[in-house]
N, C-alpha and C positions, 0 to 999 in steps of 0.2 A: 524643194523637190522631195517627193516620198510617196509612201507608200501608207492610207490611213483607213479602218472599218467606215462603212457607212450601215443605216438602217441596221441599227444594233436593238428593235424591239422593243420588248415591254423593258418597263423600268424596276427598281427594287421590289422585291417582295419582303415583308415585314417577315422577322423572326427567324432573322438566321441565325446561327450558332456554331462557331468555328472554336477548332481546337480539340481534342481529344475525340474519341468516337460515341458523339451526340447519341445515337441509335440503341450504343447499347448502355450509356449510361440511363436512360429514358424508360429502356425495357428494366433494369434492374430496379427504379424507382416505383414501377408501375408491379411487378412484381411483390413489393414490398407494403406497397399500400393496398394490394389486392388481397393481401395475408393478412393486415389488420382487419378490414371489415370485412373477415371473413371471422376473424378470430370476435369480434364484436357481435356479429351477429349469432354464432355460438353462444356468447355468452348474454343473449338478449334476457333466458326463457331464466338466468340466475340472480339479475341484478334486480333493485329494488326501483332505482329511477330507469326506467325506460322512455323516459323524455329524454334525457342528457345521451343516452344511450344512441337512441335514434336522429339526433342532432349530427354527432362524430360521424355516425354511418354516413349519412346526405351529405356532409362535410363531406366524407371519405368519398363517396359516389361522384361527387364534382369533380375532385379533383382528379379520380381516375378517366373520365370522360376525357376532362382538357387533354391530360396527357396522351392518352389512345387517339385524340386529334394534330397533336403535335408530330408524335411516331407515324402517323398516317402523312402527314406532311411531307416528313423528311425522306421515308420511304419513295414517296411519287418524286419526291427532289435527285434521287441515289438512281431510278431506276431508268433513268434517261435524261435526255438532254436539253437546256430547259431553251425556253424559245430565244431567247436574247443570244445565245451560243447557237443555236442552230439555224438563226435566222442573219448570223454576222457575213458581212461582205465585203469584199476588199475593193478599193479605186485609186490608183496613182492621181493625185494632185497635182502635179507639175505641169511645164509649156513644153515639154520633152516629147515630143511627137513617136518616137523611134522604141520606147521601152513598153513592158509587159503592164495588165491590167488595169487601160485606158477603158473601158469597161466594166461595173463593178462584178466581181467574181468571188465564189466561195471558194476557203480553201480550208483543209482540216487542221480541227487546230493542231493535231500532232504533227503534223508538216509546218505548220504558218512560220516557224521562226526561218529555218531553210530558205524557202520560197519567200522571204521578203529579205530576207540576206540578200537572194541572189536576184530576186529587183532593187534592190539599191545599190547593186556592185554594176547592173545594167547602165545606173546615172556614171559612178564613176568613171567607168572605162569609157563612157560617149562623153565625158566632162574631159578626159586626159587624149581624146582626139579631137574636140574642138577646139582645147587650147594648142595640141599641134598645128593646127588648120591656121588658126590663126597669128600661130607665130609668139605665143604665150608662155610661160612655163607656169608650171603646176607650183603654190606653194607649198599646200597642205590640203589634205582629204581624210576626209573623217565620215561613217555611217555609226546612226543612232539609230538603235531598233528602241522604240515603245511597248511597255505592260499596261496591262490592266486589269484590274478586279471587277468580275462579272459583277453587276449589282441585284442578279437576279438567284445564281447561284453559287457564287464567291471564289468563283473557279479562276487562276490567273490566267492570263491572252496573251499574246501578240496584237498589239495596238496597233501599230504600223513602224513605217521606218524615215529617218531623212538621215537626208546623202547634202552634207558642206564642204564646196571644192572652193578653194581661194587660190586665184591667178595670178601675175604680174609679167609686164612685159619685160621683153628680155632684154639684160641690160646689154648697150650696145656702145663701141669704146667714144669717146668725146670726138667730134668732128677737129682736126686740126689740121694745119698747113706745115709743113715744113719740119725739122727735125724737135726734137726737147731742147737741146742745146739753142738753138737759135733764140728761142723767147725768153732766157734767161737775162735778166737787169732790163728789160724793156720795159717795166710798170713802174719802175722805181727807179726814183734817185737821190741822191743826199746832195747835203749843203754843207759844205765845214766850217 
């Protein structure tokens, strides 16, 4: 029984980068090599090899390009939300007729942990009147909410949830006839 995303989109994008704030160590990089061939190409009109010179530059031109397309990347990554999170949907799995989002449904992720808390407390409470109905007792109940790492923009989720109810019937005392005393030394007998 649970509660689990369907139709979760596109799949990974290459080149993520987790961990400290990518954005501006990128600009700081990008800064720094925009100040050498700047400082190179000043010194173009001084130096005697302007092959070697003009090599570093083009060098230096490449690599500021990659990076002003990395920064443009992570930018359009920061500035919204990317399709695999905005396109995530929730469906209860179960033969549980009676509980919420038998239908797939969106829900925000800043709510999702909430709202799937409290569809899988919907399984418990119809699990702890079924086994009254039927005459059961409850062993143990237990809900596991599921994460997940977006693979598109490494954002963590609410996966889904499941709901484990273990029953047993209830012990009922041994059928007997007559008092305890009475079927004492009936099974047994000795020989001297």
């Amino acid at each position: 029984m649970g509660i689990s995303p369907i139709g979760i989109g596109n799949t990974a994008v290459g080149g993520f980068v987790s961990g400290g704030d990518t954005g501006t160590n990128l600009r700081n990089k990008l800064d720094e090599l925009k100040k050498q061939r700047d400082e190179f190409m000043q010194a173009k009109n001084k130096v005697s090899d302007k092959n070697a010179l003009a090599v570093k530059i083009s060098s230096l031109e490449r690599r500021i390009e990659t990076l002003e397309g990395r920064l443009q990347k992570l930018d359009e990554k920061n500035n919204g939300e990317c399709q695999t999170c905005e396109n995530r949907r929730y469906q209860d799995g179960s033969d549980d007729p009676g509980v919420s989002f038998k239908t797939a449904s969106k829900i925000a992720p800043e709510s999702a942990a909430a709202v799937v808390r409290g569809h899988e407390m919907e399984h418990v409470y119809r699990n702890q009147a079924k086994a009254a109905r039927e005459g059961r007792e409850v062993v143990s109940q237990s809900v596991r909410l599921k994460s997940g790492i977006c693979p598109e923009c490494g954002k963590p989720y609410i996966a889904g949830g499941e709901t484990r109810t273990v029953t047993k019937a209830k012990n009922e005392p041994d059928f007997s006839v007559g008092t305890e005393d009475d079927k004492k030394g009936q099974l047994f007998d000795t020989v001297a």
